[in-house]
C-alpha positions in Angstrom: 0.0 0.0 0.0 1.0 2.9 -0.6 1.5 6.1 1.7 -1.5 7.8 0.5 -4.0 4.8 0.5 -3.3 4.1 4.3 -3.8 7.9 5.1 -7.0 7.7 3.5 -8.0 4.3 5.0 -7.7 5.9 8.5 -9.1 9.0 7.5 -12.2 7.2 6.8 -12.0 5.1 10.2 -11.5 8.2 12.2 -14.7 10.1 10.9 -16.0 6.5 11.2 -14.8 6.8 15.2 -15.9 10.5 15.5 -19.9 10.6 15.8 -22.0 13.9 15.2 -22.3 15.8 18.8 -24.8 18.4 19.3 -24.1 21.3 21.8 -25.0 19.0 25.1 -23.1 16.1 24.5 -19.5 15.6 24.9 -17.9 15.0 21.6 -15.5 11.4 21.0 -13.0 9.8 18.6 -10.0 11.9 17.1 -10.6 15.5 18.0 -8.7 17.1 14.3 -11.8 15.2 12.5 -14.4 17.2 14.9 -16.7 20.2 13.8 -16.6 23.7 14.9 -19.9 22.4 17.0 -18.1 19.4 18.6 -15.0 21.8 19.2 -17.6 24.3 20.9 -19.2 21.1 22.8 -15.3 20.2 24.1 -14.7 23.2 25.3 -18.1 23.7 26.8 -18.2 20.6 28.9 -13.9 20.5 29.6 -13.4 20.1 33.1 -16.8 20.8 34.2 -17.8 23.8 32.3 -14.2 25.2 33.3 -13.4 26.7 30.1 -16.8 27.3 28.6 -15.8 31.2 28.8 -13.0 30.4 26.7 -15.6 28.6 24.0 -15.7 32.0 21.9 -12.2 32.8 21.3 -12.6 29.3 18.8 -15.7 30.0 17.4 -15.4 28.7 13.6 -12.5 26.4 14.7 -13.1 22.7 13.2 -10.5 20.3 14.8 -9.0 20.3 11.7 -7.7 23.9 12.1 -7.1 23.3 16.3 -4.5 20.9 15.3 -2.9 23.3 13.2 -1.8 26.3 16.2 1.3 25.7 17.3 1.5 26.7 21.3 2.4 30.1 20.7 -1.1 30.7 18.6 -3.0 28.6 21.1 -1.4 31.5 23.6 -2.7 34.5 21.2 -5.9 33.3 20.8 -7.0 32.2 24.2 -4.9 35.5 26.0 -3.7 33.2 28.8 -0.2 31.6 29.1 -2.0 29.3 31.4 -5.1 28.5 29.8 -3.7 27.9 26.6 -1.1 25.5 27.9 -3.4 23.2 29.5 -6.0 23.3 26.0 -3.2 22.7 24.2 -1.9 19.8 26.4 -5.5 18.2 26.5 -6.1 18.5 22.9 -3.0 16.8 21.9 -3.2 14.1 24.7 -7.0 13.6 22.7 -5.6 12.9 19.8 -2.7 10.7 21.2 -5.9 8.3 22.8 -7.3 8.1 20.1 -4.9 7.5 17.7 -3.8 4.4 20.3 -7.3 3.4 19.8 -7.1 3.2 16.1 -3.6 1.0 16.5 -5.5 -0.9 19.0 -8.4 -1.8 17.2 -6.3 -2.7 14.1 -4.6 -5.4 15.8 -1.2 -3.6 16.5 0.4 -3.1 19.4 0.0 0.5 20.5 3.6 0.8 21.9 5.8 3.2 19.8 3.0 5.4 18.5 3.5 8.5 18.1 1.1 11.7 16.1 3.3 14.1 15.0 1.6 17.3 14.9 3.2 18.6 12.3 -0.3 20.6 11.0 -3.2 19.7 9.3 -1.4 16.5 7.6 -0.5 15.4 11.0 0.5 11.2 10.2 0.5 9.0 12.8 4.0 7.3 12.8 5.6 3.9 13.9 9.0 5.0 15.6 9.8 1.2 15.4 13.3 1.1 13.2 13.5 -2.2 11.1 16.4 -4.8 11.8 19.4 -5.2 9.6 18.4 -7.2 6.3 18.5 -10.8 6.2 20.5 -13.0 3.4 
């Protein structure tokens, strides 16, 4: 298979994993494949309501475009060092979950994964380093 066959192959099995949320219910499955709505849900119901206030300052923002801020923009945007650290953190440890999840449910060992966030084509990657070849 080639590179772009298996990105698309999980692509479809993540919005497979990532159901339709409406504003009272806690969205699931790989947060860069939610809607602006999910995102506003997320950030509504984080913590308790804790960072509902916050909810605004990403209006318009699917997942898609979360997962491309860097820390410093998650900073700008939310105007809290603080606040924007700990978004950032949970964010990315969402994604982490549920790209284990994927691995998992695919039959392979979870171990090793790694999503680079390295913008909107973030790739999950194997940092598992083949052996020397064989003769």
């Amino acid at each position: 298979d080639t590179a772009v066959e298996w990105r698309a192959r999980r692509t479809m099995a993540a919005k497979a994993k990532a159901p339709a949320a409406s504003a009272s219910e806690v969205p699931t499955g790989d947060p860069f494949f939610w809607t602006a709505a999910q995102v506003q849900a997320w950030l509504t119901h984080c913590d308790g309501g804790k960072w509902a206030s916050y909810a605004a300052k990403l209006d318009g923002f699917a997942g898609r475009r979360m997962a491309a801020l860097d820390k410093a923009a998650w900073t700008q945007r939310m105007g809290s060092a603080g606040v924007a650290d700990y978004l950032f953190d949970e964010f990315k440890r969402l994604r982490n979950d549920a790209a284990k999840a994927a691995r998992k449910a695919a039959g392979k060992e979870a171990d090793g994964a790694v999503l680079e966030d390295g913008g909107v084509g973030a790739t999950l990657i194997n940092n598992a380093r083949p052996g020397p070849p064989k003769f």
